[in-house]
ROLUMTOR-890489 format. One line per 4 residues: number of its first residue (from 1); their letters; for each residue x, y negated, z of N, C-alpha, C, CB. Coordinates in steps of 0.001 Angstrom, whole numbers, padded with zeros to 6 digits. Atoms other than C-alpha are relative to their C-alpha. Glycine has a CB too. Example, Ala and Ser with C-alpha at 12.3 -4.5 7.8 and 13.67 -1.06 7.14 Angstrom:
<pts>
1> as> 000890 001190 000000 012300 004500 007800 000900 -001200 000000 -000992 -000027 001246 | -000820 001190 -000060 013670 001060 007140 -000770 -001090 000730 000414 -000462 -001415 .
</pts>
This chain:
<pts>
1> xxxx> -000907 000791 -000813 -016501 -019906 -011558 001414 000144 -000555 -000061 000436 001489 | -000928 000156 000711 -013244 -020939 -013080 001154 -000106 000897 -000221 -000993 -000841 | -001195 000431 -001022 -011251 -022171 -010376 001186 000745 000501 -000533 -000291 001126 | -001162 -001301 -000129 -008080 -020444 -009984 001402 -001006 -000556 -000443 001765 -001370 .
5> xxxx> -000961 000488 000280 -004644 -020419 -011023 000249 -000093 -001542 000835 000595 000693 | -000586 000286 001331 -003525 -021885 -014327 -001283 000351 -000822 001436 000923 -000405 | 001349 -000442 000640 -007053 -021279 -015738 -000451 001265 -000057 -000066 -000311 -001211 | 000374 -001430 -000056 -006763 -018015 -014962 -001048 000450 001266 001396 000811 000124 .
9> xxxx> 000936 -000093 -001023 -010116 -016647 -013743 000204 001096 001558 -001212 000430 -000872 | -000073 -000722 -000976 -010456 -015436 -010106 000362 001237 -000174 -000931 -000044 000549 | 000418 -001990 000171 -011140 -011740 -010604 000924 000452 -000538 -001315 000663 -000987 | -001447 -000638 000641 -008365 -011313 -013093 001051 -000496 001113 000482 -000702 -001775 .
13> xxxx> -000936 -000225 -001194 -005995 -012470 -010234 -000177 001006 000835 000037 -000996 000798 | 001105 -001100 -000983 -007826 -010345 -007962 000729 001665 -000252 -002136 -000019 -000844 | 000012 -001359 000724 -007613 -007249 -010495 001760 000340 -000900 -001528 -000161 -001321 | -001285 -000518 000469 -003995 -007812 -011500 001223 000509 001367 000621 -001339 -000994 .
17> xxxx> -000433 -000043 -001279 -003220 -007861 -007557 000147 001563 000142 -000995 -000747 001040 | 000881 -001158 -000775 -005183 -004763 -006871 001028 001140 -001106 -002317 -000062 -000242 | -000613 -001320 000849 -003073 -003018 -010112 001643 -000276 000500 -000292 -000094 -002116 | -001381 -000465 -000652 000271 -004026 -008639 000166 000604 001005 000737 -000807 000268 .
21> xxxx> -000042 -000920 -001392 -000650 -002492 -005357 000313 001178 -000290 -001256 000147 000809 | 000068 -001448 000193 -001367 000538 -006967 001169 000636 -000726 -001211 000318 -000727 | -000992 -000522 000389 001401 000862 -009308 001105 -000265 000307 -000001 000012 -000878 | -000980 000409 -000627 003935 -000632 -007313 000285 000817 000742 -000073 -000994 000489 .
25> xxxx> 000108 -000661 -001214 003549 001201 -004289 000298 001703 -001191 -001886 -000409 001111 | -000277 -001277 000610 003597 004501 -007139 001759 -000213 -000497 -001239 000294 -001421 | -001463 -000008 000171 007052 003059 -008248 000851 -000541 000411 000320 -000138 -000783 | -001037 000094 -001512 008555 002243 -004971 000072 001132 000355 -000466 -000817 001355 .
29> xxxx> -000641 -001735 -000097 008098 005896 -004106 000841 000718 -000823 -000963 000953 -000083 | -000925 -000628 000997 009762 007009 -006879 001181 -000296 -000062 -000308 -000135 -001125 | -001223 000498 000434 012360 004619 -007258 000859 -000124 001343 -000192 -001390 -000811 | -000988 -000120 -001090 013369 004503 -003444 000082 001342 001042 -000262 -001204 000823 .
33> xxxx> 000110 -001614 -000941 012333 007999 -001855 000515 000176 001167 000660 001178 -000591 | -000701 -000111 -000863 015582 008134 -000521 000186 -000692 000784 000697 000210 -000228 | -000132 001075 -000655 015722 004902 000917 -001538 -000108 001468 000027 -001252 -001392 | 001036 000163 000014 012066 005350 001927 -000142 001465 001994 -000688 000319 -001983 .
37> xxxx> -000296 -000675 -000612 012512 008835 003701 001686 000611 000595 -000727 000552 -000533 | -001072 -000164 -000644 016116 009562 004153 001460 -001037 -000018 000207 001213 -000411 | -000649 000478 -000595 019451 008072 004237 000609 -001266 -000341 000575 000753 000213 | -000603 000553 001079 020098 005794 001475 -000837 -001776 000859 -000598 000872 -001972 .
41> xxxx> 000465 001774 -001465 019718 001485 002349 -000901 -000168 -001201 001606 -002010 000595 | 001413 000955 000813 016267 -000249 000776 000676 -001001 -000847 -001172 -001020 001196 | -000419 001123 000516 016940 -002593 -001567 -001473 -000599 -000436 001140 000235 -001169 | 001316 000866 000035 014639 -005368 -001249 -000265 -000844 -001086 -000074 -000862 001079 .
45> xxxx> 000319 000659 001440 014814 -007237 -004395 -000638 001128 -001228 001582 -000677 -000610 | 000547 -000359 001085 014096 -004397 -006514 -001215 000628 000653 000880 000840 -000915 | 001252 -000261 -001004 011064 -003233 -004091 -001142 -001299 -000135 000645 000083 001765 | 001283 000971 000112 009681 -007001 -004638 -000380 -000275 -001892 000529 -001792 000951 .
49> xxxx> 000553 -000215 001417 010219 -006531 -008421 -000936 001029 -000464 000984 000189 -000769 | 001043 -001182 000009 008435 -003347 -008203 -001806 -000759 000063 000423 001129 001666 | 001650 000090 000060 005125 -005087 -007571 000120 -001024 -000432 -001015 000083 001190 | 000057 000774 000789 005973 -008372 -009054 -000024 000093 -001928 000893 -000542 000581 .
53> xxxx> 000686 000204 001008 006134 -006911 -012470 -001190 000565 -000448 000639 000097 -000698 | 001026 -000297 000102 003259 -004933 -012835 -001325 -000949 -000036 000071 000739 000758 | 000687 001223 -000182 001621 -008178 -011803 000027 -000698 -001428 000688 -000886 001176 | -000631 001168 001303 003262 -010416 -014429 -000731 000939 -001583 002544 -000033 -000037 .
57> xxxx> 000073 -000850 000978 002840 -007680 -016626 -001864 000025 -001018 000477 001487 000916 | 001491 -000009 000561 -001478 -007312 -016757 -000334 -001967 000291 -001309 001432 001236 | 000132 001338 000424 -001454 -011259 -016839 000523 -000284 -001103 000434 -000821 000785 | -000429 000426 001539 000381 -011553 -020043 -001083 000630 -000239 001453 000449 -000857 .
61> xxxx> 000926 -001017 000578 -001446 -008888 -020801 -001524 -001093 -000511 -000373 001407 001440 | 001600 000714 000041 -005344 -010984 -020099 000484 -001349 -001081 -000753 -000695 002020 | -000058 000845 000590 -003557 -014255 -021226 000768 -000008 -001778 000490 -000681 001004 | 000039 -000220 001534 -002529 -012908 -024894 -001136 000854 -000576 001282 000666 -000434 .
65> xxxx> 001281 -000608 000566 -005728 -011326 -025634 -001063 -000727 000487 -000220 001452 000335 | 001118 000984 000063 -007696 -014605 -025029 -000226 000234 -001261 000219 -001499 000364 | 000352 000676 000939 -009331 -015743 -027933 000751 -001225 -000482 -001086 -000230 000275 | -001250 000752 000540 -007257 -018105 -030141 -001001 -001610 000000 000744 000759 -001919 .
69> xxx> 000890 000748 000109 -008694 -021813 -029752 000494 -001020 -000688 -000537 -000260 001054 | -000685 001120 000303 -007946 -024505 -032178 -000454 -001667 000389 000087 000189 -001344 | 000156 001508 -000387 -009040 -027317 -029938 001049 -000867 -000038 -000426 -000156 001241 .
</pts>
């Protein structure tokens, strides 16, 4: 089943989701702690970059290690 975004198959959306959760959420703790547990203010743009690139990141990733097609 193909259907998805930009030809990109399901599962790899799915599985690039499931790796920004994980490493996002590991470098939002890190990067806001203080914000997180004590006194310091959140900053929400770099909290949505936090899991937006990790995302972006294993999609280049799948879509430059297609196969090269000279149709």
């Amino acid at each position: 089943m193909m259907s998805s975004l930009y030809k990109i198959p399901r599962h790899v959306i799915f599985r690039a989701l499931k790796t920004a959760i994980v490493v996002g959420t590991i470098l939002l703790l890190i990067n806001q702690w203080h914000a997180l547990f004590g006194m310091a203010e959140f900053r929400w743009r770099a909290a949505i970059l936090t899991y937006v690139v990790p995302f972006a990141v294993f999609i280049y990733s799948y879509v430059t290690n297609l196969p090269f097609s000279s149709d």
